[in-house]
N, C-alpha and C positions, 0 to 999 in steps of 0.2 A: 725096243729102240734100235737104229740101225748100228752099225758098227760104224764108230766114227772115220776108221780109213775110206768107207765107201761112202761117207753121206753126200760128202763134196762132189764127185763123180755124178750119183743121182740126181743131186740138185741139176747140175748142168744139162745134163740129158734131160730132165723133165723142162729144162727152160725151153732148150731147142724144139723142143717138140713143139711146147705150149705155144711159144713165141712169146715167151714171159720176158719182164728185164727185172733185175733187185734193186731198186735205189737205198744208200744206207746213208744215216746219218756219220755224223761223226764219233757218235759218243757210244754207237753201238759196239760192244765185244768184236774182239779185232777178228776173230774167223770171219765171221759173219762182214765186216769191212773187205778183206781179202774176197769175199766171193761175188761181190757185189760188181754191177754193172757199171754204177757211179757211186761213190762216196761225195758226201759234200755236205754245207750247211743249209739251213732252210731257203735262203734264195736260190743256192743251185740248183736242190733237190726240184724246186717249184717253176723251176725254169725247164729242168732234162723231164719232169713230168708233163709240160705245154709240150712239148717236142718230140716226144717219141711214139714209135708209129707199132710197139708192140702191142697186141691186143688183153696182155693179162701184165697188170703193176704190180710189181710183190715190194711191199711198201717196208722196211725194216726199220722203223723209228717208233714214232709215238701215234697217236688216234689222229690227233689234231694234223700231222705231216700225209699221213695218209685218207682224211677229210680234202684239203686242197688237191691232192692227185686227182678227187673221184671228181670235186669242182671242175676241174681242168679239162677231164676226159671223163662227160658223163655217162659215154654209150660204152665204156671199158670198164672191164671186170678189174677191181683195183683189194688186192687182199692183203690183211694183217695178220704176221706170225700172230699174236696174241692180243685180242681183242681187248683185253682189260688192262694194256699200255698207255696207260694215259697222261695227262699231265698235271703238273701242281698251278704250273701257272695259266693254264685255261681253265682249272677248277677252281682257281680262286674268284672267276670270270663270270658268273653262273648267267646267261643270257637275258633271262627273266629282273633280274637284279639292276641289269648293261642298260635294258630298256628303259627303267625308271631312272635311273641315272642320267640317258643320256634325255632324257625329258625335262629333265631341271636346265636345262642349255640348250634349248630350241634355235638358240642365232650361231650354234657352234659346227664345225666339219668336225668328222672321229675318225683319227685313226689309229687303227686296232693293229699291235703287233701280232704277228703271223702265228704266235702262241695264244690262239684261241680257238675258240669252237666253231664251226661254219656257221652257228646261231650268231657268234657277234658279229662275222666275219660279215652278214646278211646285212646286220643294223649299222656300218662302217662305209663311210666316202673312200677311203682307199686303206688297203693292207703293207705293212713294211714289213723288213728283218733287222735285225742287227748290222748287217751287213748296209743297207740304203735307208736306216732309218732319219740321217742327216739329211740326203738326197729326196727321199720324201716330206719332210717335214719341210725344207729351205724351197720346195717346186710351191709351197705357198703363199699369199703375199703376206709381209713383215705383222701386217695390222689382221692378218686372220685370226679370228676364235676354234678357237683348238681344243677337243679332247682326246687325252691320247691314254689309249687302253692297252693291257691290262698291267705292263709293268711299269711301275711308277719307279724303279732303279735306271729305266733305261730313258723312260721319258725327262724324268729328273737332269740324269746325264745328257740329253737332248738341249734341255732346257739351256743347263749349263752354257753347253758350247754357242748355241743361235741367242742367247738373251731373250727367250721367251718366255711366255708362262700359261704354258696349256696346261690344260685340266686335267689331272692324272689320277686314274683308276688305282687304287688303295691294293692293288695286285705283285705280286712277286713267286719266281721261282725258288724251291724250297734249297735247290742243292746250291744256288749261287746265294742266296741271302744268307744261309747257314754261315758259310766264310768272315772269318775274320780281322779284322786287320789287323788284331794282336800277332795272332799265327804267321801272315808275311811279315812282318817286322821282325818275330821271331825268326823266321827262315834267311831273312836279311841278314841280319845278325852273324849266323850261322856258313852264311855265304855271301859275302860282301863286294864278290865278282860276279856274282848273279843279277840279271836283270828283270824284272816285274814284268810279267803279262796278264793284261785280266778283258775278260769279257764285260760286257757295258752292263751283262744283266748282275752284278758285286755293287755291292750298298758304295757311296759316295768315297767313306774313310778308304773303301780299298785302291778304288780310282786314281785318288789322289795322289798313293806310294806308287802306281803303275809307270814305268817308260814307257808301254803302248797298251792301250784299249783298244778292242777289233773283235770281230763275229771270230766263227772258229778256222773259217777260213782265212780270216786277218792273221790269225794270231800264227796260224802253220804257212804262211807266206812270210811274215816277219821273221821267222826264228830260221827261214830257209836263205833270208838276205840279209839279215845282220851280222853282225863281226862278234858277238859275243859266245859264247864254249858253255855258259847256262845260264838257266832261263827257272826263272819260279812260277808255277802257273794257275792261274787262279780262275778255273772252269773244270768241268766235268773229265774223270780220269780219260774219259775216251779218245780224248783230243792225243793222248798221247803217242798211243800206236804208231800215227799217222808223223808225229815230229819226229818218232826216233826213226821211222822208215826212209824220210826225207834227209834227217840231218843223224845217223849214226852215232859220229865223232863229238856230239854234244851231248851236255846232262840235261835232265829236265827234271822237275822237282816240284810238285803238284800241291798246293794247298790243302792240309785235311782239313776232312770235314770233322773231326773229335780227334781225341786223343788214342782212339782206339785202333786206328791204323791210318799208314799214310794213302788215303786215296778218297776220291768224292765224289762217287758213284750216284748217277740217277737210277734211283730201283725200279722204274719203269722202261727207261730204255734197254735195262740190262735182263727186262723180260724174255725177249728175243733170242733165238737160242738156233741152232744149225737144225736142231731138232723137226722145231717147230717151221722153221721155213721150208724146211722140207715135206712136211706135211699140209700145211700151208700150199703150197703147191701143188701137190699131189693131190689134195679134194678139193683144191680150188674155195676153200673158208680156212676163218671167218672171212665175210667178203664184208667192205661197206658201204651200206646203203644211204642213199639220202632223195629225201623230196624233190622232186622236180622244180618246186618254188622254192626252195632252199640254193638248190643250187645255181637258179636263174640268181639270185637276187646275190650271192653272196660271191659268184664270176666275174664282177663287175667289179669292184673292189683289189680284187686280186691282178687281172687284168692290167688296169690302170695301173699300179705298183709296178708288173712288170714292163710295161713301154715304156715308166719312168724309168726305171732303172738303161733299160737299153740305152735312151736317149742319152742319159748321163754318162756311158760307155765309149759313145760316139763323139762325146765334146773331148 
């Protein structure tokens, strides 16, 4: 293993050479944030992935974030530190399973949140994130038939706010359904000057004790323009890096996932390691691949989500 004073160093030279760029999530280990080209959540990451004109993506999140890079840019070498980063909420999704499903509802559109396979992504009218899933959902007319994959936490909460009632995939993320709403009531409790943030993918009870629901970029914009000194937060630890880099002078105080410690790590994003990206770079794999009728069919979907979203930018 390299010496971790040098690995950072090499990263960067192997980028400039390669003409690589890192996109990171948010939720990844904070080195690995610090080295990155853009940090962001899935709509940005799938927006600076349509845009950028390097020839090798070093993709630092999950399967399914670096599946929509290789859609985006099929004639680009697009690679994962670690190939077995997958996810709970696109395996809860199995394609094959999406297909018979969405056959029972022949008169229905599907839209598939962005935490899925490029397999449903293919069988989907249009793709959202958390971030434009209102903005997707509302670009429909009032009396469309709707089903909306794979998290039924966020479709739910969709529902909620538009008075809908689209068909929602029996799907969820393991590290935000885990949370409880005991545990912020408890931390409430505990901190009664603290304000609630929770991501849309927390079961309904947590929603409801929130003062804002938002992607993870909502949530590191809210807490950079609010007036409140802490913040209880009810998403993935990795979100935090990014808040105390933003906001220093404030606390933040993260919902566990058990009793076993305060934090609520995805053990798939936390695969990723400086390590691996460095080699990951350096032999150019795991690389991913996909079918040429895969990626025709499941561009289209993704596409349309992002000219929605622009559109919606510009009003």
């Amino acid at each position: 293993m390299i010496n971790e004073l040098n690995i950072v160093q090499k990263i960067k030279e192997l980028k400039e050479k390669k003409n690589a760029v890192i996109l990171a999530h948010f939720y990844q280990v904070s080195e690995i944030q610090d080295i990155a080209d853009f940090v962001g959540d899935s709509l940005g990451l799938a927006e600076n992935a349509a845009k950028t004109n390097a020839d090798i993506i070093v993709f630092a999140g999950v399967h399914f974030m670096a599946e929509t890079a290789k859609i985006l840019n099929p004639h680009k070498k697009v690679l994962l530190p670690d190939l077995a980063a997958g996810c709970s909420l696109a395996d809860s999704c199995p394609a094959s399973d999406f297909k018979l499903f969405k056959a029972k509802y022949p008169d229905h559109k599907v839209i598939s949140y962005i935490n899925c396979s490029a397999e449903v992504k293919a069988l989907s009218d249009v793709i959202c994130t958390s971030s434009n899933a209102l903005k997707i959902v509302e670009s429909f007319p009032e009396n469309e038939k709707i089903i909306f994959a794979p998290d039924k936490n966020l479709g739910n909460y969709v529902n909620n706010l538009t008075g809908r009632n689209m068909i929602l995939w029996n799907g969820s993320c393991h590290v935000h359904n885990q949370l409880s709403a005991e545990k912020v009531i408890e931390l409430k409790l505990q901190n009664p000057d603290a304000k609630v943030i929770a991501h849309p993918e927390c079961q309904s009870p947590i929603l409801v004790l929130a003062d804002y629901i938002g992607s993870t970029t909502g949530l590191i914009e809210f807490v950079k323009k609010d007036s409140a000194s802490k913040y209880i937060v009810a998403t993935e630890t990795g979100v935090l890096h990014q808040m105390k880099k933003d906001c220093p002078d404030k606390e933040f105080l993260i919902v566990p996932a058990d009793e076993t410690c305060s934090c609520n790590d995805c053990p798939y994003m936390k695969m990723n390691t400086l390590d691996k990206l460095y080699r990951c770079l350096d032999t150019e794999k795991p690389e991913i691949l996909l079918s040429d009728e895969i990626i025709e069919k499941a561009k289209f979907p993704i596409i349309k989500m992002l000219e929605i979203s622009k559109q919606a930018k510009l009003i």
